[in-house]
C-alpha positions in Angstrom: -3.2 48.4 11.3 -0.5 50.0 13.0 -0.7 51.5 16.4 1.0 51.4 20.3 -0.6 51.4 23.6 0.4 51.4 26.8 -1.2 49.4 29.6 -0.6 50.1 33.2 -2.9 47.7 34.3 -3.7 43.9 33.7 -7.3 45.2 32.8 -5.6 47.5 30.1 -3.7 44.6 28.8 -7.0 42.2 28.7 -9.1 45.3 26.9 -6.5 45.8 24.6 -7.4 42.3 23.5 -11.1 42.3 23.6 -10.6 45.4 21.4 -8.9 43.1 18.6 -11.8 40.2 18.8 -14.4 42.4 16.9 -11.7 42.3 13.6 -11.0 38.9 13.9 -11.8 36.3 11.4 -11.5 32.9 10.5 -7.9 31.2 9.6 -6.2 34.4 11.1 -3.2 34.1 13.2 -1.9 36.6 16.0 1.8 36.3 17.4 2.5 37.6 20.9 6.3 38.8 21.2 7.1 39.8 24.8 9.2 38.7 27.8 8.1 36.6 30.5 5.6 37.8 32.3 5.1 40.9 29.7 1.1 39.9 30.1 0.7 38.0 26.4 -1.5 35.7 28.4 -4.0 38.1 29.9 -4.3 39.9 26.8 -5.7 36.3 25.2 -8.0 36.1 28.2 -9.3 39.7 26.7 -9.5 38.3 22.8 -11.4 35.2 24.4 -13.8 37.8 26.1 -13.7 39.4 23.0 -14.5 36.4 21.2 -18.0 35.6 23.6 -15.8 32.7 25.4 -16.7 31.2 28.6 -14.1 29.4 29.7 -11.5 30.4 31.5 -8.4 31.2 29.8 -5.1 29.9 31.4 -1.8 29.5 29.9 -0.7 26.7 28.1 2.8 26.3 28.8 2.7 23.0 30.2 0.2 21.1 27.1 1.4 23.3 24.6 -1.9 24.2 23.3 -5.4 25.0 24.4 -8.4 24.8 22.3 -12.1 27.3 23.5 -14.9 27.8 21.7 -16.6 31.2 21.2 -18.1 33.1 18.1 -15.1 31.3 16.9 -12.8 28.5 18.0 -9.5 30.6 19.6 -6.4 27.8 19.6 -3.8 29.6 22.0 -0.2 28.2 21.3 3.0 28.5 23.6 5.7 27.7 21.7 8.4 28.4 24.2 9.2 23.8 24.0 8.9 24.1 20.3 11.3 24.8 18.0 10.2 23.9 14.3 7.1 23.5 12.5 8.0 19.6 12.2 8.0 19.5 15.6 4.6 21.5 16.1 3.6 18.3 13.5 5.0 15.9 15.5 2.6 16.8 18.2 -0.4 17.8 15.8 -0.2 21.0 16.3 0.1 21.8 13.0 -3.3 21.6 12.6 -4.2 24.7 14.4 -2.2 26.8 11.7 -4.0 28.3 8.5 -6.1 27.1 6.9 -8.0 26.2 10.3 -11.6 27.2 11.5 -11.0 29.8 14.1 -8.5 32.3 15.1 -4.7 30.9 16.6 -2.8 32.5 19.4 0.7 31.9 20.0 2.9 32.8 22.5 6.2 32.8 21.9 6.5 32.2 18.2 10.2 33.3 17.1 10.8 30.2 18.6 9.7 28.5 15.8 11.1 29.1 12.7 8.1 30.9 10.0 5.2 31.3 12.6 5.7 34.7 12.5 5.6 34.6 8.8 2.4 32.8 9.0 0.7 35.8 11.3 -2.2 38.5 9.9 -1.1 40.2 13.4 1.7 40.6 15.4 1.5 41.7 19.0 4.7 43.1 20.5 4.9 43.7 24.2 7.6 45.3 26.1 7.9 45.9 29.8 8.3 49.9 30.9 10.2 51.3 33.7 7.5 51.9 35.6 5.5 48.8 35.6 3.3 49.3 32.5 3.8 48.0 29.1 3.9 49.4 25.5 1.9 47.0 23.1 2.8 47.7 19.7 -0.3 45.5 17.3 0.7 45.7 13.5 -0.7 43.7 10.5 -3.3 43.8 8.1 
């Protein structure tokens, strides 16, 4: 899957998402590359849509990780504090990378050395001149 988008509106960026859920599968993981406030965390609140979950979807700068359960668990990851997989251990993060029940999110993940590696999709996001945002999805 390769293709580009561009979202003029949070709505956009959170359909974009919900448009991803349906391919979605166990064990997967999606990295979100963008600058702050690019909208990686309203296009999870689309895949958690996506993904029938009820809860609502806030960021997780501040514990690191947040765990919702859907048609599948979706474990949403900033990794902004992080800056190796021994330190994702350290906090037990780990556990949320493949091979894991569920689909993992994270924001952030150049940060960490290999998560990007790790990912069946990676997200790119960059801010526009004019307020929208071109979302490049590639992967398998």
């Amino acid at each position: 899957m390769n293709k580009t988008i561009i979202a003029r509106t949070a709505a956009e960026m959170e359909e974009i998402g919900a448009d991803l859920a349906p391919i979605l599968t166990d064990g997967m993981v999606i990295s979100l590359i963008g600058p702050l406030g690019s909208g990686k965390t309203t296009l999870v609140k689309g895949l958690a849509r996506g993904l029938l979950v009820t809860d609502i979807v806030v960021s997780p700068s501040y514990l690191l990780a947040r765990d919702y359960a859907g048609r599948m668990a979706l474990h949403h990851i900033d990794a902004y504090r992080v800056s190796t997989l021994n330190e994702l251990a350290e906090v037990g993060l780990d556990e949320l990378l493949p091979p894991t029940a569920g689909v993992t999110v994270v924001e952030w993940p150049s940060r960490v050395e290999g998560i990007v590696d790790l990912s069946d999709i990676i997200v790119r996001i960059e801010l526009l001149d004019n307020q929208a945002r071109q979302v490049q999805i590639s992967g398998n």
